[in-house]
C-alpha positions as CSV (number, residue, x, y, z in Angstrom):
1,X,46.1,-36.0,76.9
2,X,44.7,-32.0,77.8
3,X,46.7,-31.1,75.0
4,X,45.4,-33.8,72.2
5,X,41.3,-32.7,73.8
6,X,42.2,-29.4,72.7
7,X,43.2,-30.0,69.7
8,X,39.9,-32.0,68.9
9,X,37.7,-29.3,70.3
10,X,39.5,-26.8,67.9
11,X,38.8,-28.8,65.2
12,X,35.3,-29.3,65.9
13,X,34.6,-25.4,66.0
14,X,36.5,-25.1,63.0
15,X,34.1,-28.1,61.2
16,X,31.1,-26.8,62.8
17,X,28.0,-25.1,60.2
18,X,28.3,-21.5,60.1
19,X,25.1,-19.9,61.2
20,X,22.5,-18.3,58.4
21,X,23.6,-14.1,57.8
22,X,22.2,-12.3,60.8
23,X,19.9,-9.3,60.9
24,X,21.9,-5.9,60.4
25,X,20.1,-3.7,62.6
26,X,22.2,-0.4,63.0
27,X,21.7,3.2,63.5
28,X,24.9,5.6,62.9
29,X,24.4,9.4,63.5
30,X,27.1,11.8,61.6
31,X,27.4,15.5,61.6
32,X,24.9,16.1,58.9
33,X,22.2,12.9,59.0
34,X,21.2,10.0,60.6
35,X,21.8,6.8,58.8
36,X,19.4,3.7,59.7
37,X,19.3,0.3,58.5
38,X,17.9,-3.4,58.8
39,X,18.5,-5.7,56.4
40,X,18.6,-9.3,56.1
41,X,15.2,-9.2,57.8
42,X,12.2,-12.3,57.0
43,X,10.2,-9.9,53.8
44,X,6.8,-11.5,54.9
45,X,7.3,-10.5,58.7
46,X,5.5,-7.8,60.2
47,X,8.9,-6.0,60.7
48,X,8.3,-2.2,62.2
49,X,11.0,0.8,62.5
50,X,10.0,4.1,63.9
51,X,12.9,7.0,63.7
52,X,12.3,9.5,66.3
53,X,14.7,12.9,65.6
54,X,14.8,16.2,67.9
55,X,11.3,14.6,69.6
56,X,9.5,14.2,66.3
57,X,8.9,10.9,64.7
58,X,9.5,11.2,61.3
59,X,9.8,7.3,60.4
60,X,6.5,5.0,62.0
61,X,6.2,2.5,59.2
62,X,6.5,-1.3,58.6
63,X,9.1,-3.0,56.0
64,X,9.9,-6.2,54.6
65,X,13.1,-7.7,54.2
66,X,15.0,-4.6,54.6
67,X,15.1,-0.8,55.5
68,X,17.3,1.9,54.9
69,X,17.5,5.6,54.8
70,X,19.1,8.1,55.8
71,X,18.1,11.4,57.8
72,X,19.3,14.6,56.8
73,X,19.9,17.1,59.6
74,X,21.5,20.5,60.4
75,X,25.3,19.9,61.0
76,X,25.4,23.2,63.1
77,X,22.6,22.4,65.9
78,X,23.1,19.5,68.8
79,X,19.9,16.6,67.5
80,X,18.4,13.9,69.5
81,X,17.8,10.8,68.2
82,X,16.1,7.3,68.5
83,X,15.7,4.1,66.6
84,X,13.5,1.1,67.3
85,X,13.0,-2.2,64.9
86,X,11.1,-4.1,66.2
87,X,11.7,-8.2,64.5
88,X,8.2,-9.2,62.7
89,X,8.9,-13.3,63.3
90,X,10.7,-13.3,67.0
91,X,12.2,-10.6,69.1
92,X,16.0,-12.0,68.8
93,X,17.0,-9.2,66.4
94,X,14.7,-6.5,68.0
95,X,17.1,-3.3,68.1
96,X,16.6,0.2,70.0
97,X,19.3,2.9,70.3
98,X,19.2,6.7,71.2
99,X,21.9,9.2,71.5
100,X,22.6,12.9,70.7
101,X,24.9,14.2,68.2
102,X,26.5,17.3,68.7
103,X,27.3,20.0,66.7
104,X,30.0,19.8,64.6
105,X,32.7,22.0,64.3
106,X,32.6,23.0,60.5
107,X,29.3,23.3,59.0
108,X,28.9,22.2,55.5
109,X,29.8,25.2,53.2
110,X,29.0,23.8,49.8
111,X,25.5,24.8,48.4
112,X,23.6,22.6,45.8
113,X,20.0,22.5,44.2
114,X,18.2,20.1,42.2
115,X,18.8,20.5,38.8
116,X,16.2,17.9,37.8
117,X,13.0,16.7,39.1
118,X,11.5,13.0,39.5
119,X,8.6,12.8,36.7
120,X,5.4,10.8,36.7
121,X,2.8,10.1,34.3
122,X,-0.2,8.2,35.1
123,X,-3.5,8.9,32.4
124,X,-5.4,5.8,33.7
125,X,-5.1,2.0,33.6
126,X,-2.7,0.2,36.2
127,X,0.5,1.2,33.9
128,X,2.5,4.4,34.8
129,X,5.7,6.0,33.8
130,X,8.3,7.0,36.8
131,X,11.5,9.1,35.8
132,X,13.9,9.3,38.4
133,X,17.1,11.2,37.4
134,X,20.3,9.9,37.9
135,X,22.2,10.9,41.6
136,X,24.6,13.9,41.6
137,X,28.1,14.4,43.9
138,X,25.3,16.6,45.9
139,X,22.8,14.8,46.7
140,X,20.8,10.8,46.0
141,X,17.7,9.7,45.2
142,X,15.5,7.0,47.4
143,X,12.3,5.4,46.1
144,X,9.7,4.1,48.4
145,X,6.9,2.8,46.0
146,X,3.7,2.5,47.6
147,X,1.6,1.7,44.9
148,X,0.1,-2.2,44.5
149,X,-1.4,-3.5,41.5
150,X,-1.0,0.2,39.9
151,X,-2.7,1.7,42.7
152,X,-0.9,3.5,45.4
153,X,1.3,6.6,46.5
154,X,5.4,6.8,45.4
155,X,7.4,9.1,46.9
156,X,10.7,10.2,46.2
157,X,13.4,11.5,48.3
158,X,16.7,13.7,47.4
159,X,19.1,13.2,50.9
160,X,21.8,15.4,50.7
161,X,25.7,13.9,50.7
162,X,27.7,14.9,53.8
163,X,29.2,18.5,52.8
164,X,26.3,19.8,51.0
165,X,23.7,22.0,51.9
166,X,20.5,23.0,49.9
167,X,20.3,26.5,48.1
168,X,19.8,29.0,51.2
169,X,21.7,26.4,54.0
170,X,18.2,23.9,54.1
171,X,19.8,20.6,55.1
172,X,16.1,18.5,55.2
173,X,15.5,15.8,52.5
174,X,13.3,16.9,49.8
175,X,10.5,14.7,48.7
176,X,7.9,13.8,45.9
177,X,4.7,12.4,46.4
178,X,2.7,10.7,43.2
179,X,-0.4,9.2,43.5
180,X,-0.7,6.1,40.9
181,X,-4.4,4.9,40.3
182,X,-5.6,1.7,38.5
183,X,-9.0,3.2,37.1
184,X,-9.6,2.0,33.8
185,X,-9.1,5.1,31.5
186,X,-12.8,3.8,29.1
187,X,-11.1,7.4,27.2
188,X,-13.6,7.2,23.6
189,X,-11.1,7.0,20.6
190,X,-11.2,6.5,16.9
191,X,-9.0,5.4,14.2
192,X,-7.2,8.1,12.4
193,X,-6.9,7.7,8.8
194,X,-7.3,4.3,7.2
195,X,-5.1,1.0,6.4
196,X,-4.8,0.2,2.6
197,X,-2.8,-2.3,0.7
198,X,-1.9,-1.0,-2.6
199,X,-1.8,-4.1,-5.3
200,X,-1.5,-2.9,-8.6
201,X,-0.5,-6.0,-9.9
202,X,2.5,-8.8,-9.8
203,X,2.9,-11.0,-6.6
204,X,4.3,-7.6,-4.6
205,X,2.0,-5.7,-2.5
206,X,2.5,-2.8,-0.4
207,X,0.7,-2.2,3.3
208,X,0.2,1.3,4.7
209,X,-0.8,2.3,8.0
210,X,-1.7,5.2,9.6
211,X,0.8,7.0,12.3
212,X,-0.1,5.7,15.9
213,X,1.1,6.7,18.8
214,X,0.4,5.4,22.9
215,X,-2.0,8.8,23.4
216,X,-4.0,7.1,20.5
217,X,-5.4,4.2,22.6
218,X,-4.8,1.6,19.8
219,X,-2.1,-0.2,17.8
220,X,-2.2,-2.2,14.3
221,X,-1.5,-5.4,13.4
222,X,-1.0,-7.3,10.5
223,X,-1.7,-10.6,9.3
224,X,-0.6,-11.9,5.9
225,X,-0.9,-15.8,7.1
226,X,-3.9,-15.9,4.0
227,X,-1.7,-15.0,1.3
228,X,0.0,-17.4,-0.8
229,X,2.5,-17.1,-3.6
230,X,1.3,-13.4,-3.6
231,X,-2.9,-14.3,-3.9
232,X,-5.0,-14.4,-1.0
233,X,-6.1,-11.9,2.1
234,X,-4.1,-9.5,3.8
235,X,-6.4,-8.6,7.2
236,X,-5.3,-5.9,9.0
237,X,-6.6,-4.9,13.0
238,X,-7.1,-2.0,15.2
239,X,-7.1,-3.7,18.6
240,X,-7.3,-1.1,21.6
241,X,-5.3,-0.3,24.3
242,X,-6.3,-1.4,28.0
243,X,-8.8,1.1,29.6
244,X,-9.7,2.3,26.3
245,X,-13.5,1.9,24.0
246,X,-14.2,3.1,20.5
247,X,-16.8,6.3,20.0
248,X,-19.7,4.0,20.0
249,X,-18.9,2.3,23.5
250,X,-17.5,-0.6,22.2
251,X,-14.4,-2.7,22.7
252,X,-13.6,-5.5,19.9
253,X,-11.0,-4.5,17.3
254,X,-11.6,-3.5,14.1
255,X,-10.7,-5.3,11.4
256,X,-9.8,-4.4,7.6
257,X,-9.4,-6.9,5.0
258,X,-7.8,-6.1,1.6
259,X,-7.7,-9.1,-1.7
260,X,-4.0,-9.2,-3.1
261,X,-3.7,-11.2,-6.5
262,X,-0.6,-12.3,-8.6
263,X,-1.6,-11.3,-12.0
264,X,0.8,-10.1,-13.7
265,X,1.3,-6.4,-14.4
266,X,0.8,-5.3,-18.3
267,X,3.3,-2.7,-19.4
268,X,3.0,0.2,-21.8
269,X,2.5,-0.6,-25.9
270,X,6.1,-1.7,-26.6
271,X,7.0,0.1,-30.0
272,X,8.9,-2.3,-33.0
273,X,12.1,-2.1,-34.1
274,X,12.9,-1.2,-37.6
275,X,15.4,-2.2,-40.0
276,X,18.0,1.0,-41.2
277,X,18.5,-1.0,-45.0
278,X,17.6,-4.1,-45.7
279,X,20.4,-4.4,-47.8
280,X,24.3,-3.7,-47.3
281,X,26.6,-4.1,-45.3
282,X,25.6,-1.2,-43.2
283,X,28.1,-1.4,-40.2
284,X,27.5,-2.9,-37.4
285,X,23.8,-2.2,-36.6
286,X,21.3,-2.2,-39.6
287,X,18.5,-1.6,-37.9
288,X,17.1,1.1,-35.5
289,X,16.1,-0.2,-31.5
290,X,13.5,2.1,-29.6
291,X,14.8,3.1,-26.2
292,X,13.9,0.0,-23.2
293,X,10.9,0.8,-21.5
294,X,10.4,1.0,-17.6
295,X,9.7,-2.8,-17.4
296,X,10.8,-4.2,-20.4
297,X,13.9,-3.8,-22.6
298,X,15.0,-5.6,-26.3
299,X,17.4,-8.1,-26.6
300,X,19.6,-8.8,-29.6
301,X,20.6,-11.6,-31.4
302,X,23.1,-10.5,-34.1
303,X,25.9,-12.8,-35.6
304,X,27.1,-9.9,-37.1
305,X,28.5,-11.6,-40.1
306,X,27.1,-12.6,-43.3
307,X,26.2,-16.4,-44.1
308,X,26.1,-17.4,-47.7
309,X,24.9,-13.9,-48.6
310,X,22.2,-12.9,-45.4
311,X,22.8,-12.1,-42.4
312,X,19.8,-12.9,-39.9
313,X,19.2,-10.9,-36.8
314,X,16.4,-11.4,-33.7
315,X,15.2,-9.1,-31.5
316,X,13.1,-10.2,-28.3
317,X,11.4,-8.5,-25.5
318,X,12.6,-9.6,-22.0
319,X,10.4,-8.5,-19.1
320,X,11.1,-8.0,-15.4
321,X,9.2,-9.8,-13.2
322,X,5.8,-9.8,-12.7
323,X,5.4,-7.8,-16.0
324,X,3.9,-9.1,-19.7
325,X,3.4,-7.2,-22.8
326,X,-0.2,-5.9,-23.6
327,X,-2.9,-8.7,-25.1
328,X,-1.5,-8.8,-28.5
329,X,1.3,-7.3,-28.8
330,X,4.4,-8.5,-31.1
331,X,7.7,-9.3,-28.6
332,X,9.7,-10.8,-31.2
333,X,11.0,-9.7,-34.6
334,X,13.3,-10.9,-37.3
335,X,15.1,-9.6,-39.8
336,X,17.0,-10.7,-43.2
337,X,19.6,-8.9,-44.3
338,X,21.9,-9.5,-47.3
339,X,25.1,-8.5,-48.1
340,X,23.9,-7.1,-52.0
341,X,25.0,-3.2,-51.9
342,X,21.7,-1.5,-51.8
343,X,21.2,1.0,-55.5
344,X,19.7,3.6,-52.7
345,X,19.6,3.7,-48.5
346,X,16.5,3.5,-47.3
347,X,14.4,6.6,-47.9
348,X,11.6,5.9,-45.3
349,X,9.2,3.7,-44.2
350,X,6.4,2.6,-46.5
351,X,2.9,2.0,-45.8
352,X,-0.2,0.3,-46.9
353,X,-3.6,-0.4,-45.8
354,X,-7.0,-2.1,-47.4
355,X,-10.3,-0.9,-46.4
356,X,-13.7,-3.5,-45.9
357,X,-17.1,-2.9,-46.0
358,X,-19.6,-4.9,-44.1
359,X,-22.4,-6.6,-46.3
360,X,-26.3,-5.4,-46.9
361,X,-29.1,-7.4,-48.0
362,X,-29.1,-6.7,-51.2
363,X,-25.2,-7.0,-51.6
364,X,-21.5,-8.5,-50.3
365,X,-19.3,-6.7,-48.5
366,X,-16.2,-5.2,-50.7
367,X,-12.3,-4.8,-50.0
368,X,-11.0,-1.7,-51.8
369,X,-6.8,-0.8,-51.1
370,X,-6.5,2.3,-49.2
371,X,-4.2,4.8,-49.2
372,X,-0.5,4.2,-49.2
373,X,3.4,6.3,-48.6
374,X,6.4,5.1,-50.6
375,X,4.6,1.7,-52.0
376,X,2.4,0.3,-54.9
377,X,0.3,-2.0,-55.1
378,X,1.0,-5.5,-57.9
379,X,-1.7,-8.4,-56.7
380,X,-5.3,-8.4,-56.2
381,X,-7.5,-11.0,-55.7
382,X,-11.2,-9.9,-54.5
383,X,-13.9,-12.3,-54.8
384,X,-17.5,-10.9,-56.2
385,X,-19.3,-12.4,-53.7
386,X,-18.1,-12.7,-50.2
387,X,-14.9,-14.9,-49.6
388,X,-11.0,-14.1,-49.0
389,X,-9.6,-11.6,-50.4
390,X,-5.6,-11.0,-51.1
391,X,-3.7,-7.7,-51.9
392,X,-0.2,-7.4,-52.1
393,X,2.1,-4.1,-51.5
394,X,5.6,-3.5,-52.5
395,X,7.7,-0.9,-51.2
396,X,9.2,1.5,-53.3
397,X,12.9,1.5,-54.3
398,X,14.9,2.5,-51.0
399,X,11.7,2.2,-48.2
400,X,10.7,-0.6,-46.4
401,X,7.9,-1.4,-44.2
402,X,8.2,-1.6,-40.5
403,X,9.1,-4.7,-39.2
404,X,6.9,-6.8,-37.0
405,X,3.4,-5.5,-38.8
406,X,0.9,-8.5,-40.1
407,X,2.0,-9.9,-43.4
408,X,5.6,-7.9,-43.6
409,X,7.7,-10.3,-45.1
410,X,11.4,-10.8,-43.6
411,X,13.2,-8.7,-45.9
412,X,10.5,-5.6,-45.7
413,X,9.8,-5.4,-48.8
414,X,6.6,-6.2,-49.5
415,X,3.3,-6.4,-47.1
416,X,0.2,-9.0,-48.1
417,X,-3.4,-8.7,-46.8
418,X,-5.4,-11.6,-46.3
419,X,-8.8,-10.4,-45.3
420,X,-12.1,-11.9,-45.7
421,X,-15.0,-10.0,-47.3
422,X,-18.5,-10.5,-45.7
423,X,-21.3,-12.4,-48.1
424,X,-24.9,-10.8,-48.1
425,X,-26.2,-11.5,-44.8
426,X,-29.2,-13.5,-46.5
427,X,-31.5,-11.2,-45.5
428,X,-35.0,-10.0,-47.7
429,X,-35.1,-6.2,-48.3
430,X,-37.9,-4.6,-47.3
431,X,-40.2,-3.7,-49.5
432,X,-41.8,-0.5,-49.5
433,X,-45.9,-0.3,-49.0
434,X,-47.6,1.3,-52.5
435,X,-48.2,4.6,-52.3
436,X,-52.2,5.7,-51.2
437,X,-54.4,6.3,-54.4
438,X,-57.0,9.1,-54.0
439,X,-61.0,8.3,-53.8
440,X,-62.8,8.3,-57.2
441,X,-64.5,10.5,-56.3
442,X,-62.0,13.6,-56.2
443,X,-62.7,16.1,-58.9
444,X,-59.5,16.2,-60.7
445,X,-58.4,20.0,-60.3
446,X,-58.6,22.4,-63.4
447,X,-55.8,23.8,-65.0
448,X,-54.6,25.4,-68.3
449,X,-54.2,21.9,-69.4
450,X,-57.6,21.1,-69.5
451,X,-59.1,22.6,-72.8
452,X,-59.5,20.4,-75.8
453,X,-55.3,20.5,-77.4
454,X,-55.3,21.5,-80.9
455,X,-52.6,20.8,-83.8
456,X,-49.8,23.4,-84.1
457,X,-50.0,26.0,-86.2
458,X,-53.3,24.6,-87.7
459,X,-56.0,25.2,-85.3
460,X,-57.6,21.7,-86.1
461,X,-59.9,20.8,-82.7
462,X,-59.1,17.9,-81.7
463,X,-62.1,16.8,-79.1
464,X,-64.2,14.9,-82.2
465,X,-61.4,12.7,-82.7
466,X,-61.0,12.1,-78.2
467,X,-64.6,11.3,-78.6
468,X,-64.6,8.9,-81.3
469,X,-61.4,7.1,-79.7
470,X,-63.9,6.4,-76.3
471,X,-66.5,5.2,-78.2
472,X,-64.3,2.7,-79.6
473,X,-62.7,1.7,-76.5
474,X,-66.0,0.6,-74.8
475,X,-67.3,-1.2,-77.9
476,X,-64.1,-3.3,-77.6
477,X,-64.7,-3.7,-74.4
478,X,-68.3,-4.9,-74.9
479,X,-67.0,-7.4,-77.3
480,X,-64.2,-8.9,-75.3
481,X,-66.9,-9.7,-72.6
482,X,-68.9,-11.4,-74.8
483,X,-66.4,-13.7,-76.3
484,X,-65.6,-14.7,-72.8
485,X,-68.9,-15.6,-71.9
486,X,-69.2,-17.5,-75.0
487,X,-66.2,-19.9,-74.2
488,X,-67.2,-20.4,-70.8
């Protein structure tokens, strides 16, 4: 019966719940620090350790869920010591311990500096920038950051590791103290350079922004949510960073709106293909293809064989996207070739050309051929007053015209124009005014002209004969008078 109670009892210890992790309270002094440590502490108690060393406190602070550190100290001198936490929520894990450590023996021989600083940067704002470099075989870092909400002191501590002493034998922790502030920076900025969205054409655009960096104060953004199928809005925003205002005081971002569109891009004047012979064979390639251009390049449609007697070959323009030709250009050609030997190649290329004058008031408008290279003209048809007018050029033996030109026929020998000739615009003339007589009573001016003519070579005066003539011309004229009155 004792033995089978026993038993049970065992068991229930064994079943029973283990206890939550106790506090840690500890203080261990070696031959070169002090090391203390509380962990496992409540982190919203008022928990409190003060570190007294050699009679001077160097540790009086509070701490939250847990504390540790270690306290560097000469490994050659005897040092005092004592520890106190004191438990924030209770008193059941309050810990004090004091002690001496004596000298040791063999004091550390191995000298070390630090070979890199902590770094802080804090310009304004609640943000800041801590650089803590990595820990050496020498010595170890220790943050305590002091700083809430951006506001505060941080201070870092280098301990040394047991063995090491500090360049010159100083064995005391070295620290770093920053101040972090949560001032708002209100630093004045402007924007350097300005956004643009290059759109020459197509449904591609191209957005460029000035080089920003964090010392600017502002950042840009981009929003192409109002384009669609490359046509709309592209808005792009200066917003500032926090603690900083534009020159003028103000804060709102700056906005910068560009219009994209999706009309196609025109290329450059796409130049026409021309046929080598119109008759043949001639190989492989009769006719001569001008080199692609940047967005555009020809396309061939040969057979390359002769079909009762002709052989008939296309050439098209094929653009890359987003590209057209130019507003009335020619993007397609054909040509007829036949298989007749040709009497000559093809010296050249022949040209042609009719020139039309507008119409006056008085008179139509007229078509006259101009001047032409390697051709003739056979057919002419020009109306004499206004209406449609027809020439037709051949090409001489062995030329051609160029293919693709208005009213080339397919096998490039002969070129018509079909033109109309302006009417008279319907239009009177205006007349000019008479000219201004002079008064009556001018005295006509004397000159050699004036005496009385006589006959050649016979002297005879003449100035009876004047004289009689007058006479006679107002007795007429008497007469004529009277003959009227007498019929009316």
């Amino acid at each position: 019966m004792l033995l089978l109670t026993a038993l049970l009892s065992a068991l229930l210890v064994t079943l029973a719940p283990q206890s939550a992790q106790a506090h840690t309270p500890a203080a261990s002094p070696t031959c070169t620090s002090l090391d203390v440590s509380a962990t496992n502490y409540a982190g919203n108690a008022a928990n409190h350790v003060t570190v007294v060393i050699d009679g001077d406190t160097v540790v009086d602070e509070a701490f939250g869920a847990s504390f540790v550190r270690s306290f560097a100290w000469d490994a050659t001198v005897d040092h005092d010591w004592e520890v106190t936490i004191d438990q924030g929520d209770g008193n059941q894990y309050d810990y004090h311990d004091s002690g001496t450590q004596t000298a040791c023996e063999q004091p550390p021989t191995t000298e070390t500096g630090v070979t890199t600083e902590p770094g802080f940067h804090d310009v304004c704002g609640p943000e800041y920038q801590l650089v803590v470099p990595e820990d050496t075989e020498g010595y170890r870092f220790t943050v305590a950051n002091g700083a809430q909400d951006g506001s505060g002191d941080i201070v870092v501590t280098a301990t040394l590791n047991p063995g090491y002493v500090w360049t010159g034998g100083a064995t005391e922790p070295r620290t770093w103290t920053f101040h972090a502030t949560d001032e708002p920076c209100d630093v004045p900025t402007t924007v350097e350079g300005t956004p643009n969205v290059v759109d020459q054409c197509g449904p591609g655009y191209d957005v460029q922004l000035p080089v920003v960096t964090d010392a600017d104060g502002y950042a840009f953004s981009v929003d192409e949510s109002g384009v669609v199928d490359g046509e709309g809005t592209v808005v792009v925003t200066a917003t500032l960073a926090d603690g900083f205002t534009w020159q003028d005081g103000s804060t709102e971002p700056r906005t910068y709106e560009f219009a994209v569109t999706s009309e196609p891009c025109t290329t450059e004047a796409i130049p026409a293909p021309t046929a080598a012979e119109v008759c043949g064979p001639d190989g492989d390639a009769p006719y001569v293809l001008p080199a692609d251009g940047e967005h555009y390049r020809y396309v061939v449609t040969d057979p390359g064989t002769y079909v009762d007697g002709e052989r008939v070959v296309t050439i098209a323009v094929a653009f890359d996207d987003g590209f057209v030709a130019p507003e009335g250009a020619t993007t397609s050609w054909t040509f007829t070739f036949s298989d007749q030997p040709c009497d000559t190649p093809v010296a050249g290329i022949a040209t042609a050309d009719v020139i039309v004058t507008g119409a006056t008031c008085s008179a139509p408008g007229t078509a006259t051929t101009g001047q032409t290279e390697r051709a003739s003209w056979t057919v002419t048809d020009v109306p004499a007053a206004g209406g449609t007018a027809t020439f037709v050029a051949v090409a001489d033996q062995g030329a051609a015209f160029q293919a693709g030109l208005p009213g080339v026929s397919s096998d490039l020998t002969t070129r018509t124009f079909t033109l109309d000739v302006p009417a008279a615009d319907g239009d009177l003339c205006a007349i000019a005014p008479p000219p201004v007589q002079p008064p009556t009573q001018a005295t006509p001016p004397t000159t050699a002209q004036s005496a009385p003519p006589t006959l050649p070579r016979t002297g005879f005066d003449l100035s009876a004969i004047l004289a009689l003539g007058a006479l006679l011309a107002v007795a007429g004229a008497t007469l004529v008078v009277r003959r009227v009155r007498a019929e009316g």
